[in-house]
C-alpha positions in Angstrom: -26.0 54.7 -128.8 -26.2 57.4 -126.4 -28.2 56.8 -123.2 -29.8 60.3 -121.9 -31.2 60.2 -118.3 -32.5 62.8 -116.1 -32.0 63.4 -112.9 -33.8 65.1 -110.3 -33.0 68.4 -110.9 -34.4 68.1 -114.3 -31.4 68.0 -116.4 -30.4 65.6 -119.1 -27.1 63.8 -119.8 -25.3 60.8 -121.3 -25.2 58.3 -118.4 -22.1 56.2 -120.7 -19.9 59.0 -120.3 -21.2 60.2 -116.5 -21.3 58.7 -113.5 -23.9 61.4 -112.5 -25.1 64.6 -113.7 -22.0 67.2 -115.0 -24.7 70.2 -114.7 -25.8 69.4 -110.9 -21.6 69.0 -110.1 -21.3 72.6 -111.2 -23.3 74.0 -108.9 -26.4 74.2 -111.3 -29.9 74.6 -110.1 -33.2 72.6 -110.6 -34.2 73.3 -114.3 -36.7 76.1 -114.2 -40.2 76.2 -116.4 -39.9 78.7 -119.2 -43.2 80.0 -120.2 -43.4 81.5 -124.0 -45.2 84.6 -125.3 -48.2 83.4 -127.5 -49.2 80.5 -125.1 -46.8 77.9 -125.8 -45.2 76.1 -122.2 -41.9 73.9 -121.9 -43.2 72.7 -118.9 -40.4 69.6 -118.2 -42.7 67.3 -116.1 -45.0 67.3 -119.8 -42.3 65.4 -121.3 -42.0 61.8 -122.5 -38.8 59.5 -122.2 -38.1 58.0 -125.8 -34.4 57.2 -127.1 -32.7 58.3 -130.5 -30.2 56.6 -132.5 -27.6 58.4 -135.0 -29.8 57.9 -137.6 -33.0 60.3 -136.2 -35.2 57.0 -135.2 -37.0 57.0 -131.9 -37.4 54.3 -129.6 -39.0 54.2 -126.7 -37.2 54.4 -122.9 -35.1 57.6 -123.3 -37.1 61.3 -122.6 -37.2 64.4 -125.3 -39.3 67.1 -124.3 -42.8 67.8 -126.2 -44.4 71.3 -125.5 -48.0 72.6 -125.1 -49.5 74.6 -127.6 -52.2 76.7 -126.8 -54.0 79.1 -128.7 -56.6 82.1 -128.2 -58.5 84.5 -131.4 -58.5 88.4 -130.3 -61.7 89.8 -131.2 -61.4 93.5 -131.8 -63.4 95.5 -129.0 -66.4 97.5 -129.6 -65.4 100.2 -129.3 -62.3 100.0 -132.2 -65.6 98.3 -134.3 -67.5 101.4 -133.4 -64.4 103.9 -134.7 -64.0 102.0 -137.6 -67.8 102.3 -138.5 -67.9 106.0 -138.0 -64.8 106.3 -140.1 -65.9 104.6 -143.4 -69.4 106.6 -142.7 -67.6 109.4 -142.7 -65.6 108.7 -146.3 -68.6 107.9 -147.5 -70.3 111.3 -146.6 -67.2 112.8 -148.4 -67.7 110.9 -151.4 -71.0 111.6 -151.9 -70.1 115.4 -151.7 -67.3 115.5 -153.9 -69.6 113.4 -156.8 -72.2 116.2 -156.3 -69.5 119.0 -156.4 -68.6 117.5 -160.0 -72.3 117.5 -161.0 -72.4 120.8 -160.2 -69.3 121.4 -162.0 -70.2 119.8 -165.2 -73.9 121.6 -165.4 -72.6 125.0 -165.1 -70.0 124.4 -167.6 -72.5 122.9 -170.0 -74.8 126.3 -169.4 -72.3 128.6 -169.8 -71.1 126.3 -173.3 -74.2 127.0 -174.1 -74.7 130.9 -173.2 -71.4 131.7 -174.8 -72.7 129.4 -178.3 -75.6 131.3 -178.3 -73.6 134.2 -178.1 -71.0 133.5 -181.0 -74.6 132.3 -183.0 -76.2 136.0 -182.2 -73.2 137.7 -183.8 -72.5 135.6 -187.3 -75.8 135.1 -188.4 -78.2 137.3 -189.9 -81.4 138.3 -188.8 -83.1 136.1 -191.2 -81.0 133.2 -189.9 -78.2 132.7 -192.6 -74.8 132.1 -191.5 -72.7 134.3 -194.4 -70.6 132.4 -196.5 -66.5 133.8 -196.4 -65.4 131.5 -198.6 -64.8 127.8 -200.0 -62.5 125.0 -199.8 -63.1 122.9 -203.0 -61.8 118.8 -203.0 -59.7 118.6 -206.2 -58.0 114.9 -205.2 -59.5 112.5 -202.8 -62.3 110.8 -202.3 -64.2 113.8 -201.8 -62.9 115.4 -205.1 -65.5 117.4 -206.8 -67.0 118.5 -203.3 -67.3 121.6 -201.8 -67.1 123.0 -197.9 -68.6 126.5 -197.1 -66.7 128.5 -194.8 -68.6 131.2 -192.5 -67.2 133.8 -190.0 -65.4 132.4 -186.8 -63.8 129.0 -186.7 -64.4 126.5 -189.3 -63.2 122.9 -187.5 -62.0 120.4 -189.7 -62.0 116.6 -189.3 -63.5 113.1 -189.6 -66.2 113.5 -186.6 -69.9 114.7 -188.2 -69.6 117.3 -185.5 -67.4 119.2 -187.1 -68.1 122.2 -189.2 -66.1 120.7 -192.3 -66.8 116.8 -192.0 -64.0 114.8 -194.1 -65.6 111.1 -193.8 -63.6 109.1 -196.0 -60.0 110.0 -195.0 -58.6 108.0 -192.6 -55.7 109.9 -192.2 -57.7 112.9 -191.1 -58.0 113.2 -187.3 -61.6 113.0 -186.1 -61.6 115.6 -184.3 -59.9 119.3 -185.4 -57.5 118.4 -187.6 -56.9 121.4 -188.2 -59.2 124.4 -189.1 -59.9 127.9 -191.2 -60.2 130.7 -189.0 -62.1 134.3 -190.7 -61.1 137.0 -188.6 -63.8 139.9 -189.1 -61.4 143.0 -188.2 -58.7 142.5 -190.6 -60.4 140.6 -193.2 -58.5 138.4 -193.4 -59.0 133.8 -193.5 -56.0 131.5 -191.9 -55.2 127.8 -191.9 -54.6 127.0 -188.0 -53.1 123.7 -187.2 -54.9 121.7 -184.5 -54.4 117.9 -184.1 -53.7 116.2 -186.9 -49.8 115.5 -188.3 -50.4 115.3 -192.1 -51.4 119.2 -193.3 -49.4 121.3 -195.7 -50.0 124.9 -196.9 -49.1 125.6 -200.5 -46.6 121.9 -200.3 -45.3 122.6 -196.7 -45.6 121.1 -193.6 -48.3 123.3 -191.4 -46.8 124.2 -188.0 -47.7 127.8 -187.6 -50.9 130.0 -188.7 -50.8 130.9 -192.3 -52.8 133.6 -194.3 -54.9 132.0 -196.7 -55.6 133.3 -200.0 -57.8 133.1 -203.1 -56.4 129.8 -204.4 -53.8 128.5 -202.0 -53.4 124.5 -202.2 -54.1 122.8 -199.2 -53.6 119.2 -198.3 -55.4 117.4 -195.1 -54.7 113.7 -194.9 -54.6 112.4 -197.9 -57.0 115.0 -199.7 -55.9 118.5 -201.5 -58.1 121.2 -201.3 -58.1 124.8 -203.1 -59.1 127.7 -201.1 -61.6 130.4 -203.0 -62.3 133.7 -200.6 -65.4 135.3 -200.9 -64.2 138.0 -198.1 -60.9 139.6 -199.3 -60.1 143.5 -200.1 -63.2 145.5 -200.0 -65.4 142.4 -200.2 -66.6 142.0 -196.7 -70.2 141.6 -194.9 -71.9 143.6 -193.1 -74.3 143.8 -190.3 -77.8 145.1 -191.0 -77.2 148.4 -188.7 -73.9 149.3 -190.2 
């Protein structure tokens, strides 16, 4: 077992193999304190002599050097508190802006929704408050069969939703909302299947994937329910505005 000693310079070393200390025979110096960052000190007079066998147990007489630990908590200063106080005030101002910018936002385009509905309304309806009828889409398989939709002037919007202007309740393969829809254009006379959301519609047994004219008796299938167009406003059979 090896038998450490110091000597008065402060070094350590095996007094079985020296006679006296190797480190103070080469010229070294008295062992100097070293001082760590973060407040721990290796002062070597803070030290206790025990003695270690090969086999890591201590017994007392030999020295190993314990260190001091010492601690401190930073506070952050007032005036970093201060900045950091005026910044979230700050971001909190901003908030508050942008969540009345979006208000604002969201009421004008509601009014103006509304201004240009009430325009479309002025225009397709009569002065005694009837929309005119262009034409029909009558359910001949489905579970609507035997039902009719009327059809006016503008877009019709076709779905499951009870919004829309042709409600389809009991197909589930219908999208809720504009599945697809049948558009009257006033100048030309002339009605046309549009496609809109929905995957499953077919014009006279094709797939839909591009406006198509509509005519007096063209099949159409939504979902899983087939309709058959009847116009009311084809050739010369068109409406007409009180003034014309």
């Amino acid at each position: 077992m090896s038998r450490l000693v110091k000597c008065e310079n402060g070094h350590f070393y095996d007094a079985d193999k020296y006679a006296k200390c190797p480190n103070c025979s080469r010229g070294a110096g008295p062992k100097k304190d070293v001082v760590m960052e973060g407040g721990i000190s290796t002062d070597l007079d803070d030290v206790k002599t025990v003695a270690m066998n090969i086999r890591g147990n201590i017994k007392s007489g030999r020295s190993v050097r314990i260190p001091k630990v010492s601690g401190r908590t930073i506070k952050p200063s007032n005036e970093i508190l201060d900045r950091e106080e005026q910044r979230m005030r700050e971001l909190q101002e901003k908030i508050r802006d942008h969540k009345d910018s979006l208000k604002e936002q969201v009421t004008l385009a509601k009014e103006s929704y509304e201004i240009d509905n009430d325009k479309t309304v002025a225009v397709h309806v009569f002065e005694n408050g009837i929309e005119p009828v262009i034409g029909w889409l009558v359910c001949v398989n489905g579970e609507e069969k035997g039902r009719d939709y009327r059809l006016i002037r503008g877009r019709n919007r076709i779905g499951r939703d009870s919004g829309m202007d042709v409600t389809i309740r009991k197909d589930q393969k219908v999208t809720r909302e504009e599945h697809c829809s049948v558009v009257y254009d006033e100048k030309s006379n002339l009605t046309f299947l549009v496609p809109g959301n929905g995957t499953l519609t077919y014009y006279k047994g094709e797939m839909l994937r591009q406006p198509q004219q509509l005519c007096s008796g063209d099949a159409v299938e939504i979902g899983e329910t087939k309709f058959i167009f009847i116009s009311f406003c084809e050739g010369e059979r068109v409406w007409k505005n009180e003034e014309e």
